[in-house]
C-alpha positions in Angstrom: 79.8 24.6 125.6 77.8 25.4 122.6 78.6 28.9 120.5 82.0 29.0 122.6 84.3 27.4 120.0 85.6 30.7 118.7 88.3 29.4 116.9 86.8 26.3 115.7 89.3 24.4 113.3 92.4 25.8 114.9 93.8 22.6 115.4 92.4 20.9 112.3 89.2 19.7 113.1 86.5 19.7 110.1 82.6 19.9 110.7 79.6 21.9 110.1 77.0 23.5 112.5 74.6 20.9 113.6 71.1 24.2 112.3 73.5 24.1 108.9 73.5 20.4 108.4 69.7 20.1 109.2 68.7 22.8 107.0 70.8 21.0 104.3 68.5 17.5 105.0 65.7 19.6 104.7 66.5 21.2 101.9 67.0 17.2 100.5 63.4 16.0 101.5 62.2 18.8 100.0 63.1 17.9 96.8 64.2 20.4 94.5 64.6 20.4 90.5 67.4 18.6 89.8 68.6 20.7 86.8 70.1 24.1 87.2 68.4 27.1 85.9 71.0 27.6 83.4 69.6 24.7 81.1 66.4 25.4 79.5 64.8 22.6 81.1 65.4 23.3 84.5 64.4 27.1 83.9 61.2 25.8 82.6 60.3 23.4 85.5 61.1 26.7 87.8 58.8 29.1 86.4 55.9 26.4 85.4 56.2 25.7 89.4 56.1 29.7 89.9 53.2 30.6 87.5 50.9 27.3 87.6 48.1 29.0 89.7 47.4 32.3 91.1 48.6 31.5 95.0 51.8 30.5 93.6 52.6 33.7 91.5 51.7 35.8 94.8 53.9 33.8 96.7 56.7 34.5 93.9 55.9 37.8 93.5 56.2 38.0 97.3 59.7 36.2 97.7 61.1 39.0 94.8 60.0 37.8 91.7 58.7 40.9 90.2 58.7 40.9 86.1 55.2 41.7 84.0 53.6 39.0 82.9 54.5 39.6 79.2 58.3 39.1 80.2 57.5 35.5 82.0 55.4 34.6 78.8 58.5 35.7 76.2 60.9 33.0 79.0 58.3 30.7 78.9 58.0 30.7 75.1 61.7 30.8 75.1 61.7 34.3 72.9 64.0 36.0 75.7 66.5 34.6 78.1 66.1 35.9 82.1 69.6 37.6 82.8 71.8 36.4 85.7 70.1 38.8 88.1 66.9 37.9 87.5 68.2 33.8 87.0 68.8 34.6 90.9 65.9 35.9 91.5 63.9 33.1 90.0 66.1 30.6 91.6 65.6 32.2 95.3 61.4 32.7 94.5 61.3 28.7 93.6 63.3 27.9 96.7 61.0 30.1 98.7 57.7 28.9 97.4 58.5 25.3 97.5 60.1 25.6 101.3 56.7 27.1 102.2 54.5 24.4 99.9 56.5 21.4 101.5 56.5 22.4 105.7 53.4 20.9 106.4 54.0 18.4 104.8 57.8 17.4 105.8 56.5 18.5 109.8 53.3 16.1 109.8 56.2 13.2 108.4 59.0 14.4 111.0 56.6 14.9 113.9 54.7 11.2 113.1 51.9 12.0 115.3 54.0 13.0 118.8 56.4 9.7 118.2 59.3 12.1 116.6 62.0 10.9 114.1 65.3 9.6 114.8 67.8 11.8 114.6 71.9 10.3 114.1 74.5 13.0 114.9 77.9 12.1 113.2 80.3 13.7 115.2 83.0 16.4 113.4 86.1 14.6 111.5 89.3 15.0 113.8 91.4 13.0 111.7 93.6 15.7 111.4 93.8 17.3 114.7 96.9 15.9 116.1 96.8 13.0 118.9 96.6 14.8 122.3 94.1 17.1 121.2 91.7 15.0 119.9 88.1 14.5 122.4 86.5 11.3 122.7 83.7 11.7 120.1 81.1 9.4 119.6 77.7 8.7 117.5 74.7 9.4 118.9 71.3 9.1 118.2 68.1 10.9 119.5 64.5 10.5 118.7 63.0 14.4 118.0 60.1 14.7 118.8 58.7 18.4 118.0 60.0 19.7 115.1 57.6 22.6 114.7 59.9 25.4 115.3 62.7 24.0 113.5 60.4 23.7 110.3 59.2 26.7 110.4 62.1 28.5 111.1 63.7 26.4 108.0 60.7 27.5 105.6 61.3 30.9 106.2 64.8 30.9 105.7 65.3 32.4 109.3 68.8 31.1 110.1 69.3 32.5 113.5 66.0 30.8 114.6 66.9 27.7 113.0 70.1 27.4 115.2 67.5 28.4 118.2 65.0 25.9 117.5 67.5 23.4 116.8 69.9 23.7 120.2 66.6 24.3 122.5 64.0 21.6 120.6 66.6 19.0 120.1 69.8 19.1 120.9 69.8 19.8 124.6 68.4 16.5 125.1 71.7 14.6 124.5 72.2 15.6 128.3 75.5 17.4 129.5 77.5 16.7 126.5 74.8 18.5 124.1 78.0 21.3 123.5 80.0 18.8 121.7 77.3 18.3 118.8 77.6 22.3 118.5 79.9 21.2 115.4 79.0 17.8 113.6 80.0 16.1 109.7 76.7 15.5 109.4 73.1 14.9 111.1 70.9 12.1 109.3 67.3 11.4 109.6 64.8 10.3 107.3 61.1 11.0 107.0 
């Protein structure tokens, strides 16, 4: 049963949990820069994204961004260099902002109009459990079809909800053996 492997990996198995690897796919789709912050490049794409218009400095003011706007011209100019707290903090705001920008987005191409997307669940490696404690693990796949909750849940970076909306929106309808996906390598969709 799900959230009842309490020592998960005693016996060698390897995985992730199935809200985790989601959350990972849609961070993917979302399609972050590329280049880290620490290159000036990729610092520049971040805070153009973050200062372009006035509803996106709100929204990074409002996810923790909070320098004067004479300190984000002197980084933009490239006169003075963010330090590594506020390099986090500029990293974090961009994530934020662009989770919320891309949701609608990402759920009108998940939910296609009530016909769902696919969903493949790869099940968690065993190769190194040993033979009589392996489980008969197979591939599935399941066609999702109301990802609302699970987006949302995603954009706000609200990780107990995710694992909510993910185990009561989705997986539950593999049937009885929905606890065995509780742990997976990897789930795979595309939108």
């Amino acid at each position: 049963m799900p959230e009842h492997n309490i020592e998960f990996g005693r016996y060698g198995a390897r995985g992730v949990k199935g809200h985790e690897a989601v959350a990972r796919r849609l961070d993917a789709l979302a399609g972050y820069v590329a280049t880290p912050i620490t290159v000036r490049r990729g610092l520049l794409a971040r805070l153009h994204y973050l200062t372009r218009t006035g509803h996106s400095r709100r929204a990074a003011r409002e996810a923790g961004l909070t320098v004067t706007d004479r300190t984000l011209k002197a980084w933009l100019e490239g006169r003075r260099l963010p330090s590594a707290a506020n390099l986090h903090r500029i990293e974090t705001a961009y994530r934020t902002v662009r989770r919320h920008n891309v949701a609608r987005y990402l759920l009108a191409r998940l939910n296609r109009e009530g016909r769902g997307t696919r969903v493949e669940f790869h099940p968690l490696n065993q190769s190194q459990v040993p033979r009589p404690r392996q489980r008969v693990l197979e591939y599935r796949t399941l066609n999702v079809r109301h990802w609302d909750r699970i987006v949302r849940a995603w954009a706000e970076d609200d990780e107990a909800a995710l694992a909510d909306a993910w185990v009561t929106d989705a997986v539950v309808d593999l049937g009885s053996e929905w606890g065995q996906y509780e742990y997976v390598t990897s789930i795979g969709f595309a939108a």
